[in-house]
Each structure stands twice: as C-alpha cells, then as structure tokens.
C-alpha positions as protocol buffer text, in pm:
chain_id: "A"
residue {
  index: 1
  type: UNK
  ca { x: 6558 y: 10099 z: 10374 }
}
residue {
  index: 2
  type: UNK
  ca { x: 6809 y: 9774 z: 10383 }
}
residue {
  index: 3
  type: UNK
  ca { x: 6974 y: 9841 z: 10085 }
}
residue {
  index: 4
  type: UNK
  ca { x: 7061 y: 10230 z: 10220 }
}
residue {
  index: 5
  type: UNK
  ca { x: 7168 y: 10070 z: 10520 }
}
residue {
  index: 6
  type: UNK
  ca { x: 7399 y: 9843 z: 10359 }
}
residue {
  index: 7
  type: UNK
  ca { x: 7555 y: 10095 z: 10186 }
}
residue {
  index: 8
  type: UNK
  ca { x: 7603 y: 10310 z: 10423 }
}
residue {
  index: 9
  type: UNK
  ca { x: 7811 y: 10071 z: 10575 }
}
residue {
  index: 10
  type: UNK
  ca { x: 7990 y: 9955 z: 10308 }
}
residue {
  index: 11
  type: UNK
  ca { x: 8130 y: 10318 z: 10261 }
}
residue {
  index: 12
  type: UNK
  ca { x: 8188 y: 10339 z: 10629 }
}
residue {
  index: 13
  type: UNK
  ca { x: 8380 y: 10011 z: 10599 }
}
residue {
  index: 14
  type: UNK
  ca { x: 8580 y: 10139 z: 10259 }
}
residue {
  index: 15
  type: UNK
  ca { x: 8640 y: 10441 z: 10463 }
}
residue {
  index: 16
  type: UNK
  ca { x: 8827 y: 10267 z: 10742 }
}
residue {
  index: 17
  type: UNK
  ca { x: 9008 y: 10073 z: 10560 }
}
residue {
  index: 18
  type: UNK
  ca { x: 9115 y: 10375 z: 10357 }
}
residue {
  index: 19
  type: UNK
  ca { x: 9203 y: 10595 z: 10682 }
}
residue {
  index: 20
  type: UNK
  ca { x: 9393 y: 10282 z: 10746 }
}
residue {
  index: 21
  type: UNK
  ca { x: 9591 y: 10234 z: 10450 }
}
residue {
  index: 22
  type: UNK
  ca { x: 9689 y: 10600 z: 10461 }
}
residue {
  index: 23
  type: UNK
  ca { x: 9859 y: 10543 z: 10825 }
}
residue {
  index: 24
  type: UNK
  ca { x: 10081 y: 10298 z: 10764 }
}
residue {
  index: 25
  type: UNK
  ca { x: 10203 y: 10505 z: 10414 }
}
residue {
  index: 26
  type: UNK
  ca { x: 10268 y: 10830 z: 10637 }
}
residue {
  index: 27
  type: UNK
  ca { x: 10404 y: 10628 z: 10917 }
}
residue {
  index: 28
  type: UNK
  ca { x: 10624 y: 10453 z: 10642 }
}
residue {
  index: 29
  type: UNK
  ca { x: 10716 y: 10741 z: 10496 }
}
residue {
  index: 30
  type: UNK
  ca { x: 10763 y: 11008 z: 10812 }
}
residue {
  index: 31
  type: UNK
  ca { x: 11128 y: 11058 z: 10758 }
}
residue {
  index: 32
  type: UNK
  ca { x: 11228 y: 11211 z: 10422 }
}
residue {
  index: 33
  type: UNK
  ca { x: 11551 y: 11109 z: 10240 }
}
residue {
  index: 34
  type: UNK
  ca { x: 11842 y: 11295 z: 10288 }
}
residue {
  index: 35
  type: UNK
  ca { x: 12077 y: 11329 z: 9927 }
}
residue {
  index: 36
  type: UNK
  ca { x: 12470 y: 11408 z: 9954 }
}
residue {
  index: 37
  type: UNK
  ca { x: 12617 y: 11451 z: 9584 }
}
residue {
  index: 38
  type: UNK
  ca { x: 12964 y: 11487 z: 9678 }
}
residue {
  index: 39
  type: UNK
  ca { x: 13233 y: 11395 z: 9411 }
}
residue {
  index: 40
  type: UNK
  ca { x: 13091 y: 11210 z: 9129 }
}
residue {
  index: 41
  type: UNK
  ca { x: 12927 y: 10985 z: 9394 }
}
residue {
  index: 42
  type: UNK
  ca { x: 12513 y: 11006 z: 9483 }
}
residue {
  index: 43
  type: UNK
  ca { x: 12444 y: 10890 z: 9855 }
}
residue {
  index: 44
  type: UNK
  ca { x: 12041 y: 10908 z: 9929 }
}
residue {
  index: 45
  type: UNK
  ca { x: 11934 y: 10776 z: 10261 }
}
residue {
  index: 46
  type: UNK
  ca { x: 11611 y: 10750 z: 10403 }
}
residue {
  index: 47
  type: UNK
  ca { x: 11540 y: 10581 z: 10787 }
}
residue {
  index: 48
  type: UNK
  ca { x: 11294 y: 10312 z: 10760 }
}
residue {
  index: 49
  type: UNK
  ca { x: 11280 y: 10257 z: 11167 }
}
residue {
  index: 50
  type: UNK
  ca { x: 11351 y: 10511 z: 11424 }
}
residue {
  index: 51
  type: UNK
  ca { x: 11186 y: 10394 z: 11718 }
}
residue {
  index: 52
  type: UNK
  ca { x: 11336 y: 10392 z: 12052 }
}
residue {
  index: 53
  type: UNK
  ca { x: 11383 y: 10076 z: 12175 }
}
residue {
  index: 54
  type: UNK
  ca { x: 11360 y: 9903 z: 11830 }
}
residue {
  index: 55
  type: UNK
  ca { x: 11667 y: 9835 z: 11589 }
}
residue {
  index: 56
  type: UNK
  ca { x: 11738 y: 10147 z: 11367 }
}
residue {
  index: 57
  type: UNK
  ca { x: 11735 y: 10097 z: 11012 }
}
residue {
  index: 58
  type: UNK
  ca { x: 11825 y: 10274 z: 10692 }
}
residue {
  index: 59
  type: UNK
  ca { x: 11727 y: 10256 z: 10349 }
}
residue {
  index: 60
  type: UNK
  ca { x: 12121 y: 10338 z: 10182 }
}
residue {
  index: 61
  type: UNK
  ca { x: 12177 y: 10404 z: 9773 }
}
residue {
  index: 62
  type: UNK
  ca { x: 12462 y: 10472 z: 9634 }
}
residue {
  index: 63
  type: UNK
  ca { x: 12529 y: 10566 z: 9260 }
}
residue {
  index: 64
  type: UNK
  ca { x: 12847 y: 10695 z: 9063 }
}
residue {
  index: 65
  type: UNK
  ca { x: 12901 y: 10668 z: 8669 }
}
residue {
  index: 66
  type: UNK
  ca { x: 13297 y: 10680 z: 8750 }
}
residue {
  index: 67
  type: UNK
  ca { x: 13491 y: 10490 z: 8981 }
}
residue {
  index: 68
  type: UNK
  ca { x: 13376 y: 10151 z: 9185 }
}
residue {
  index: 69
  type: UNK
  ca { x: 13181 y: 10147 z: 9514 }
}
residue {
  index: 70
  type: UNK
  ca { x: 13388 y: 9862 z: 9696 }
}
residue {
  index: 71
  type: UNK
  ca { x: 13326 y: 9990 z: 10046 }
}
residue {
  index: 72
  type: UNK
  ca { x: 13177 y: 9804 z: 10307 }
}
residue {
  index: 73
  type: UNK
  ca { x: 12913 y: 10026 z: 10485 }
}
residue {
  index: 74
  type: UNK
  ca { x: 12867 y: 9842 z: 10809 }
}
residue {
  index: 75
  type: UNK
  ca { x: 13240 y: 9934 z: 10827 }
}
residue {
  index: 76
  type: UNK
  ca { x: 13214 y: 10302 z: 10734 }
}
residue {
  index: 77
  type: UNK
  ca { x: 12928 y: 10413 z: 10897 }
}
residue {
  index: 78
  type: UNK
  ca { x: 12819 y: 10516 z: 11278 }
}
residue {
  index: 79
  type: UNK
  ca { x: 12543 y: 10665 z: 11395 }
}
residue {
  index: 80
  type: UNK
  ca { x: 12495 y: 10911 z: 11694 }
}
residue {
  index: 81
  type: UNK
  ca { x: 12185 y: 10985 z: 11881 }
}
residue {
  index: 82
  type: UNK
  ca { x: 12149 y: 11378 z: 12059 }
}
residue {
  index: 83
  type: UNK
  ca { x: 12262 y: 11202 z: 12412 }
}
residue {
  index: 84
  type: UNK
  ca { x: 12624 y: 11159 z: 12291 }
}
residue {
  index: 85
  type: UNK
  ca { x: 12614 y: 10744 z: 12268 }
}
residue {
  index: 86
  type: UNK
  ca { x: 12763 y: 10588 z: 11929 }
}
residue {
  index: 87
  type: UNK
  ca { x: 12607 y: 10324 z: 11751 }
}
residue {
  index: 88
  type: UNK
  ca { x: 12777 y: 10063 z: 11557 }
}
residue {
  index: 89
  type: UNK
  ca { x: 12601 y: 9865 z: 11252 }
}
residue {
  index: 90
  type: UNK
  ca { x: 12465 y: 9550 z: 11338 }
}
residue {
  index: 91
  type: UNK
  ca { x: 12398 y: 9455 z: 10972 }
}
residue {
  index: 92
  type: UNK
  ca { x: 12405 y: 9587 z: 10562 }
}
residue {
  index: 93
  type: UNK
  ca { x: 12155 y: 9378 z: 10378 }
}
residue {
  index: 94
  type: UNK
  ca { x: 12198 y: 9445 z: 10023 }
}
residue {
  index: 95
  type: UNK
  ca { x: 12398 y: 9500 z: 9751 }
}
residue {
  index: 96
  type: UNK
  ca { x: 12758 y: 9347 z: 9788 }
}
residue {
  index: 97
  type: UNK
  ca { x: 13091 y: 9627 z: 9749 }
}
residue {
  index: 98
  type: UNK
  ca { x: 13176 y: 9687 z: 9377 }
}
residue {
  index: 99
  type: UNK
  ca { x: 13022 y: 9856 z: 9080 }
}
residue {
  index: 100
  type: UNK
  ca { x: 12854 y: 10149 z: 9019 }
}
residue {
  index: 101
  type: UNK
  ca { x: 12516 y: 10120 z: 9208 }
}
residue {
  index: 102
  type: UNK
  ca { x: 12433 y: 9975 z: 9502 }
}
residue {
  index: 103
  type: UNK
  ca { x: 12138 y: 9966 z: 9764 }
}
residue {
  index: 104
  type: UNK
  ca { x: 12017 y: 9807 z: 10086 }
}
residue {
  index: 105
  type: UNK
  ca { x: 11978 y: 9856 z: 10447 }
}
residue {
  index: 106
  type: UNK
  ca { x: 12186 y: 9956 z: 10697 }
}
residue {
  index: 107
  type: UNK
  ca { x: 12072 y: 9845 z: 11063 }
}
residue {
  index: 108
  type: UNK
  ca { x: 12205 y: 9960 z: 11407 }
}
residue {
  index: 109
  type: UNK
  ca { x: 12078 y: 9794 z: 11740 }
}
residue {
  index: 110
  type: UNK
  ca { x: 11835 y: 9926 z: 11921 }
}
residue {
  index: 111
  type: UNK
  ca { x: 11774 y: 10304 z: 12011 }
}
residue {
  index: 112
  type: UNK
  ca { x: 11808 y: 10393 z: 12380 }
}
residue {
  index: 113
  type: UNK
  ca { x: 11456 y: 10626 z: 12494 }
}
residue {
  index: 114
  type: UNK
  ca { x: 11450 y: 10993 z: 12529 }
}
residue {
  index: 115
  type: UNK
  ca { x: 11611 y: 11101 z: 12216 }
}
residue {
  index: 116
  type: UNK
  ca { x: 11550 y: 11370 z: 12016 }
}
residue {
  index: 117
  type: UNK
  ca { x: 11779 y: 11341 z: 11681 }
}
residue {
  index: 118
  type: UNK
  ca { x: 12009 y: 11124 z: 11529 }
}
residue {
  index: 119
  type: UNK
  ca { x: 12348 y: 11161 z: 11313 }
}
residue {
  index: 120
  type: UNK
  ca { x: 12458 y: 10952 z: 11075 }
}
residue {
  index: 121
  type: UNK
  ca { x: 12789 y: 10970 z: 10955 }
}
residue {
  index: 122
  type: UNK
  ca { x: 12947 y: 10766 z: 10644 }
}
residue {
  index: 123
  type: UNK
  ca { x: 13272 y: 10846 z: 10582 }
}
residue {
  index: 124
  type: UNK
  ca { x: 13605 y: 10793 z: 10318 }
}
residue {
  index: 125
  type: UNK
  ca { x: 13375 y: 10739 z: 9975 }
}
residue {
  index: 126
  type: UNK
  ca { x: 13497 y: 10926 z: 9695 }
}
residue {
  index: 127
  type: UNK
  ca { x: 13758 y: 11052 z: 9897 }
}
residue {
  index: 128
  type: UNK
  ca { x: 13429 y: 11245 z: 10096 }
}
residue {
  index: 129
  type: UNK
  ca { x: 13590 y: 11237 z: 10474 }
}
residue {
  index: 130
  type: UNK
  ca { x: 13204 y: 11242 z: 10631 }
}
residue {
  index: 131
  type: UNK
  ca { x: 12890 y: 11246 z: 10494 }
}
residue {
  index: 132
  type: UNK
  ca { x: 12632 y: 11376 z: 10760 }
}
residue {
  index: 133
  type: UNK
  ca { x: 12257 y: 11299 z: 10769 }
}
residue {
  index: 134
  type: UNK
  ca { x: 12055 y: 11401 z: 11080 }
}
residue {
  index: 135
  type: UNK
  ca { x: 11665 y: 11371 z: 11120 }
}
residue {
  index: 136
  type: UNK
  ca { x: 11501 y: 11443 z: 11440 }
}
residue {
  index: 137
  type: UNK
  ca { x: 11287 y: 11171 z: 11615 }
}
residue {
  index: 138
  type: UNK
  ca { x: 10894 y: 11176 z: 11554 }
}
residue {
  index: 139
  type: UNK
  ca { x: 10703 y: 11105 z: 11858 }
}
C-alpha cells in the first residue's frame, strides 16, 4: 500500500511540474512572429514582453544575401500602442550595424494600462519606407 502511495505522488508531482513547464513555454511564446520580406531584406520579429506596465521588448532579425545592414534600430524604429501615444526605444541589445545578419532585442519603456494593440513601425531599410507589425495585447 506505501509503495502505490508513493507513486501516486510521484506522478502527481511529475505532473505539476509538467503543467508547469508548459506555462511558462505558452506564456513565452503567446505572440507569434511577424515576417516582412521586402526587397532582398528578411525582417522577423517576435515580442518577448508585452505587459502593461513592464518595458516592451522585441526579439528583431534581420537577414539579406545583398547589400549591408548598417542601420541603427533604436534609431529607426517606434512603436504605437491603440491609445495614440508613441514610444521611443530605450535600448537594441544585439548585433552591432553592418553585414548581412543581425539579431537582438529591441526594448521600449514601459507600456501605459488599458491597451489593446500595438504597432511597430521600422522604417528606411532596403529602401522599405515602413515596415508594420501589429499584435494585439493578451490579457
């Protein structure tokens, strides 16, 4: 009778910890990537934090087999949330201008409440005027 015992709660314990494990992955992974191919030049970005009150952050890659990818993002970019305020980076941690691929995170200070969506907006690369990515807040 122990040993069922025991077992039962080692599965109930593996079981937690599993139901766990799979809420931080979907709460890592609730907003999908948005892709612009514009121009010989890949853009994929993917929000890592939307949480009001909390910094904003972005997962940003860039890759082109022509040409050189010298901008600097914190200068290009600006997000908007749904209540009409503007956000200006706070931070690109990553890969420095120049070559061919580049990745890091873009970060914007911190989200006022209520929202509902966000706009980002990354403009002049590859002669692109505005690349547009928009997600909608989860709650």
């Amino acid at each position: 009778m122990r040993i069922s015992r025991h077992f039962g709660m080692a599965q109930g314990l593996a079981l937690v910890a599993l139901l766990t494990v799979l809420g931080w992955v979907s709460e890592a992974n609730a907003y999908s990537s948005i892709t612009s191919r514009e121009k010989g030049v890949t853009v994929d970005v993917r929000p890592v934090q939307l949480t009001p009150g909390q910094s904003a952050k972005f997962q940003v890659r860039l890759n082109t087999h022509s040409g050189n990818l010298g901008q600097d993002l914190a200068a290009i970019s600006t997000l908007r949330d749904d209540q009409g305020r503007n956000y200006q980076p706070a931070n690109w941690q990553g890969s420095p201008p120049g070559g061919h691929h580049r990745r890091g995170v873009l970060e914007f200070p911190a989200l006022e409440g209520g929202l509902r969506s966000v706009t980002l907006v990354i403009s002049d690369i590859a002669g692109v005027p505005k690349r547009i990515f928009e997600w909608n807040i989860e709650k």
